[in-house]
Biotite code that builds the C-alpha atoms (Angstrom):
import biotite.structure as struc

atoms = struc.array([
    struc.Atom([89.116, 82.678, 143.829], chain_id="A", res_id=1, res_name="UNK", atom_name="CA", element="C"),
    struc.Atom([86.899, 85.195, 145.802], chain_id="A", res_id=2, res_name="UNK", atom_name="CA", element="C"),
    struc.Atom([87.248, 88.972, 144.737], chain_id="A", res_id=3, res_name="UNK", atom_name="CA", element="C"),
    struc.Atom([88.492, 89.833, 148.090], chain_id="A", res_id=4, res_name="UNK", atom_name="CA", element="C"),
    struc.Atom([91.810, 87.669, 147.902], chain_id="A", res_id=5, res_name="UNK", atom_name="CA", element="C"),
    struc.Atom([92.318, 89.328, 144.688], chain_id="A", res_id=6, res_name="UNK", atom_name="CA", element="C"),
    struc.Atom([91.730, 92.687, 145.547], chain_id="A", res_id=7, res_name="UNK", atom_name="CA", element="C"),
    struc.Atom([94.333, 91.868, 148.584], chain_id="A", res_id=8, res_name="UNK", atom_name="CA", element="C"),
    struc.Atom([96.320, 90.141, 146.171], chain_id="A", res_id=9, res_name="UNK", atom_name="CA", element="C"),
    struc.Atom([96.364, 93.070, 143.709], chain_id="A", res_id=10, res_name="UNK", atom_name="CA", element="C"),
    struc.Atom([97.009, 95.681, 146.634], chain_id="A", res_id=11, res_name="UNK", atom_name="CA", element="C"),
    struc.Atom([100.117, 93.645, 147.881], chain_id="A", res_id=12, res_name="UNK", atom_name="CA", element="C"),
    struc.Atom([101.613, 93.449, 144.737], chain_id="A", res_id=13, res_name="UNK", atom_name="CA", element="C"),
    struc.Atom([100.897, 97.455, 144.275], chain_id="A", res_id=14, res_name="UNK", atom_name="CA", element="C"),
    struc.Atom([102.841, 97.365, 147.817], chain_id="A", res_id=15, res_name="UNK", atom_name="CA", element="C"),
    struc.Atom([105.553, 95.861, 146.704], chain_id="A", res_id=16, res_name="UNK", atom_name="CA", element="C"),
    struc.Atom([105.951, 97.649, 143.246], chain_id="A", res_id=17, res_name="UNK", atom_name="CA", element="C"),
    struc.Atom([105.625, 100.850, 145.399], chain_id="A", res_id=18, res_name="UNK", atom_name="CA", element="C"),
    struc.Atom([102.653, 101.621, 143.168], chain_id="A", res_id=19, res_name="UNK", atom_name="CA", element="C"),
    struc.Atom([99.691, 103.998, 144.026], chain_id="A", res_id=20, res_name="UNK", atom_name="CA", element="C"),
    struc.Atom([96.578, 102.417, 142.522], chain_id="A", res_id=21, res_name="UNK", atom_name="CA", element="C"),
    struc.Atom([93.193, 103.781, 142.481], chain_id="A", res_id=22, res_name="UNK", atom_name="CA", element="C"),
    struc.Atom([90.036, 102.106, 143.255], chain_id="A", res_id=23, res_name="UNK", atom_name="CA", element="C"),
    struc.Atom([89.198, 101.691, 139.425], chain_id="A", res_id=24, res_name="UNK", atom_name="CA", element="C"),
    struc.Atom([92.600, 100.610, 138.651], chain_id="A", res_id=25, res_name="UNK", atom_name="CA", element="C"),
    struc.Atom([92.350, 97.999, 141.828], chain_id="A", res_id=26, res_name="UNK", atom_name="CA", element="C"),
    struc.Atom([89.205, 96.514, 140.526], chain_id="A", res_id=27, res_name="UNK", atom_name="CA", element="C"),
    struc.Atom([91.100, 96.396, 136.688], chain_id="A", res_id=28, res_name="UNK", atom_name="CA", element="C"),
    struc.Atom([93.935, 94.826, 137.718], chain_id="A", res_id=29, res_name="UNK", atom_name="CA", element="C"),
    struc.Atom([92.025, 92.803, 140.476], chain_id="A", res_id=30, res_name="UNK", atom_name="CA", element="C"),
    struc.Atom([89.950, 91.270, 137.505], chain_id="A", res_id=31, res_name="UNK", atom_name="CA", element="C"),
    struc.Atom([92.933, 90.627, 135.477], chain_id="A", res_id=32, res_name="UNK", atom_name="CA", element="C"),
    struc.Atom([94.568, 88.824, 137.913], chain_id="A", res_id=33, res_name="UNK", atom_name="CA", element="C"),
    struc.Atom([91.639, 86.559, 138.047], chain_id="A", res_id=34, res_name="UNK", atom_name="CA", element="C"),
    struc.Atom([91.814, 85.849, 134.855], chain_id="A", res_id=35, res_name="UNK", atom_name="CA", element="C"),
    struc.Atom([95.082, 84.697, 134.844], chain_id="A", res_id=36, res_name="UNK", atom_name="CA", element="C"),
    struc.Atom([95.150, 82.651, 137.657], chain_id="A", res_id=37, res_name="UNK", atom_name="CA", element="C"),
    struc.Atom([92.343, 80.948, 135.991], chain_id="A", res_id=38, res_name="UNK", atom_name="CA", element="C"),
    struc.Atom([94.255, 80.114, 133.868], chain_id="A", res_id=39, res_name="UNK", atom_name="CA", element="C"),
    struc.Atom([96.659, 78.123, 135.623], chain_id="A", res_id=40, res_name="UNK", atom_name="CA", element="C"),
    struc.Atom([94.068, 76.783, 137.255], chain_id="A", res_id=41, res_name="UNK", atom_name="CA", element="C"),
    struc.Atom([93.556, 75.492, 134.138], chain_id="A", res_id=42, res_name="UNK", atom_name="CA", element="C"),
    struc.Atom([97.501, 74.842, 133.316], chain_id="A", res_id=43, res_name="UNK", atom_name="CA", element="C"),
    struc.Atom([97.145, 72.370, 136.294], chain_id="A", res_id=44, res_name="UNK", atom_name="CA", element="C"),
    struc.Atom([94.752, 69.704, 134.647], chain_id="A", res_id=45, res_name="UNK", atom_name="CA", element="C"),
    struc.Atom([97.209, 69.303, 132.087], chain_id="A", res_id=46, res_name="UNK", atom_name="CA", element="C"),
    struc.Atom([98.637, 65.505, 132.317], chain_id="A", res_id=47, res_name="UNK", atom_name="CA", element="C"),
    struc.Atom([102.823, 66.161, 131.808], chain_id="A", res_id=48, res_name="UNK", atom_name="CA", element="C"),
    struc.Atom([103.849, 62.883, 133.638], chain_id="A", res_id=49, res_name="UNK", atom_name="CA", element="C"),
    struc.Atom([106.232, 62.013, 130.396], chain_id="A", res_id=50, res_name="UNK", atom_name="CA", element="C"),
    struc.Atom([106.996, 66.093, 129.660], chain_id="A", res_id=51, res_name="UNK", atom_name="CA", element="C"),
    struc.Atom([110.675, 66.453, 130.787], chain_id="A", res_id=52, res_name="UNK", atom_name="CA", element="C"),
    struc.Atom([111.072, 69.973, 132.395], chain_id="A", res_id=53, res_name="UNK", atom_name="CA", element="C"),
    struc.Atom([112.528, 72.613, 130.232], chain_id="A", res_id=54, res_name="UNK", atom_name="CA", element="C"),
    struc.Atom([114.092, 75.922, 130.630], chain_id="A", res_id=55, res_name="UNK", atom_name="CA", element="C"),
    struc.Atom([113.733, 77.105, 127.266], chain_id="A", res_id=56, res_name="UNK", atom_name="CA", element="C"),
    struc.Atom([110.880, 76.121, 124.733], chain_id="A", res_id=57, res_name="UNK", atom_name="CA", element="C"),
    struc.Atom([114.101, 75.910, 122.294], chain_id="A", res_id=58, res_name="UNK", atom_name="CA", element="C"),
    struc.Atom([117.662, 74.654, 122.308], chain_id="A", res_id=59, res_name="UNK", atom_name="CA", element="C"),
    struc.Atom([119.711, 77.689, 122.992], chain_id="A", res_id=60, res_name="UNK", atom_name="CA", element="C"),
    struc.Atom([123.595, 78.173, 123.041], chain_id="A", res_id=61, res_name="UNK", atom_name="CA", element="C"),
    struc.Atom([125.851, 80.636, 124.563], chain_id="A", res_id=62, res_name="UNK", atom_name="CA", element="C"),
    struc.Atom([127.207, 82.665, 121.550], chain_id="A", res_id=63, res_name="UNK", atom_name="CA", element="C"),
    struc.Atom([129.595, 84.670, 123.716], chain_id="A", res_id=64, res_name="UNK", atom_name="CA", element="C"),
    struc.Atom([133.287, 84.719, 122.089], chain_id="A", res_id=65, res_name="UNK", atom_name="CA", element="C"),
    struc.Atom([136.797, 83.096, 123.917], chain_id="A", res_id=66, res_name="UNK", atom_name="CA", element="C"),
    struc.Atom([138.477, 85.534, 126.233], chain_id="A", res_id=67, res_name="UNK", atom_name="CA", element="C"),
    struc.Atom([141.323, 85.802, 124.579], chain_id="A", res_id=68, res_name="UNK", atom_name="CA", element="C"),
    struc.Atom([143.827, 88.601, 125.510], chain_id="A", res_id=69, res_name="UNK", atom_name="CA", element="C"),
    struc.Atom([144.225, 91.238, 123.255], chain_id="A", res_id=70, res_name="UNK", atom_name="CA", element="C"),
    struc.Atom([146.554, 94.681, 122.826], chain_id="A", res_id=71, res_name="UNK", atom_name="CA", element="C"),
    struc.Atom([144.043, 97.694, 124.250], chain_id="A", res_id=72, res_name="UNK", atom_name="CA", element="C"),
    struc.Atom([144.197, 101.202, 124.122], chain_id="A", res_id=73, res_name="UNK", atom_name="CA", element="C"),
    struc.Atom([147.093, 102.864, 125.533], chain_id="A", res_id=74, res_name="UNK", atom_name="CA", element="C"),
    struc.Atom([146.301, 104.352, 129.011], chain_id="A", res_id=75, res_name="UNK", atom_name="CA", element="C"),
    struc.Atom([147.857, 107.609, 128.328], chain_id="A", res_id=76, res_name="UNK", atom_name="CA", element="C"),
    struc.Atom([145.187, 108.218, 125.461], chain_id="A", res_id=77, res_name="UNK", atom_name="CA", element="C"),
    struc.Atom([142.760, 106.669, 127.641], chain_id="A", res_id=78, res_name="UNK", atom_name="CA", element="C"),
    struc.Atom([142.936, 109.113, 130.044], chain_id="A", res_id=79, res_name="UNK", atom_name="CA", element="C"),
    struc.Atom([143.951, 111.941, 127.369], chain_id="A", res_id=80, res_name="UNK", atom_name="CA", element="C"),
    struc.Atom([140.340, 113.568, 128.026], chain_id="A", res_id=81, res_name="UNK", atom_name="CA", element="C"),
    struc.Atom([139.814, 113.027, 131.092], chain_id="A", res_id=82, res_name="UNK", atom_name="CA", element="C"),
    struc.Atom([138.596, 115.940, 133.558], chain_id="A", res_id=83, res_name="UNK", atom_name="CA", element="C"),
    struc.Atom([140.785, 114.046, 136.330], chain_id="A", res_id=84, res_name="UNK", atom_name="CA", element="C"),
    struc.Atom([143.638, 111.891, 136.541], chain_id="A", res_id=85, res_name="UNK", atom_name="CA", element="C"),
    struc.Atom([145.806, 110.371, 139.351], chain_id="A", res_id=86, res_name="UNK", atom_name="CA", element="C"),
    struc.Atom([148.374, 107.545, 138.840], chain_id="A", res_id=87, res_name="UNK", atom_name="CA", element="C"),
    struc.Atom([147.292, 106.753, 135.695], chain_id="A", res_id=88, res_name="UNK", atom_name="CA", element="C"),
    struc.Atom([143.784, 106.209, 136.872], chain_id="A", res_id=89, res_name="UNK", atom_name="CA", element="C"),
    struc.Atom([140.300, 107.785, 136.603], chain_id="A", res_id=90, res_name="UNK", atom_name="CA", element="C"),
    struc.Atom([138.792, 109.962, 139.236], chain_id="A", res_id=91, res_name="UNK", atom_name="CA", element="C"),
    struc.Atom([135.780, 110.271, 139.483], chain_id="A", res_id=92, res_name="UNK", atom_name="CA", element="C"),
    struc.Atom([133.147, 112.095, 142.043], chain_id="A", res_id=93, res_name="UNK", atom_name="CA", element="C"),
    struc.Atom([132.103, 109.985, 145.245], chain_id="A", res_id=94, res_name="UNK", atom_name="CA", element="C"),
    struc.Atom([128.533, 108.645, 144.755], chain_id="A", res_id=95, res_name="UNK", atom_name="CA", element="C"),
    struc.Atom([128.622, 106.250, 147.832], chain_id="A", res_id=96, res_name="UNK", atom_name="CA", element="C"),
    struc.Atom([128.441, 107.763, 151.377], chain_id="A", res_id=97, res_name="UNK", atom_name="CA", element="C"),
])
């Protein structure tokens, strides 16, 4: 890949990351990014015609627990501290115009 495309490369990105980048740290990162993508240049003359696709290099399972219904804290001492209260509800300051 010619230097220029990287260097535009590495300046879009910067763009997008709203990220000011100085000539040094342009030609850094433009070199990096070289690197890499040599890499999967490399990646690509891999033969994986009999690979099935994977998300994960590892079964994983969800480990989340049922949603089961259970007593909570009483709203009264929910609300016990709070700097302001209105029909048994929070109220809190507007962030959102």
């Amino acid at each position: 890949m010619p230097t220029n495309t990287t260097s535009i490369d590495v300046n879009y990105v910067a763009h997008l990351a709203r990220l000011s980048l100085s000539p040094e740290e342009q030609a850094k990162f433009a070199a990096q990014l070289k690197n890499i993508l040599q890499y999967v240049d490399k990646l690509k003359e891999l033969d994986v015609t009999n690979i099935e696709p994977t998300a994960h290099a590892v079964p994983i399972t969800n480990v989340v627990r049922k949603d089961v219904v259970k007593p909570s804290i009483a709203t009264e001492l929910a609300l016990k501290n709070a700097p302001q209260k209105a029909n048994n509800l929070f109220i809190v300051p507007k962030i959102v115009e």
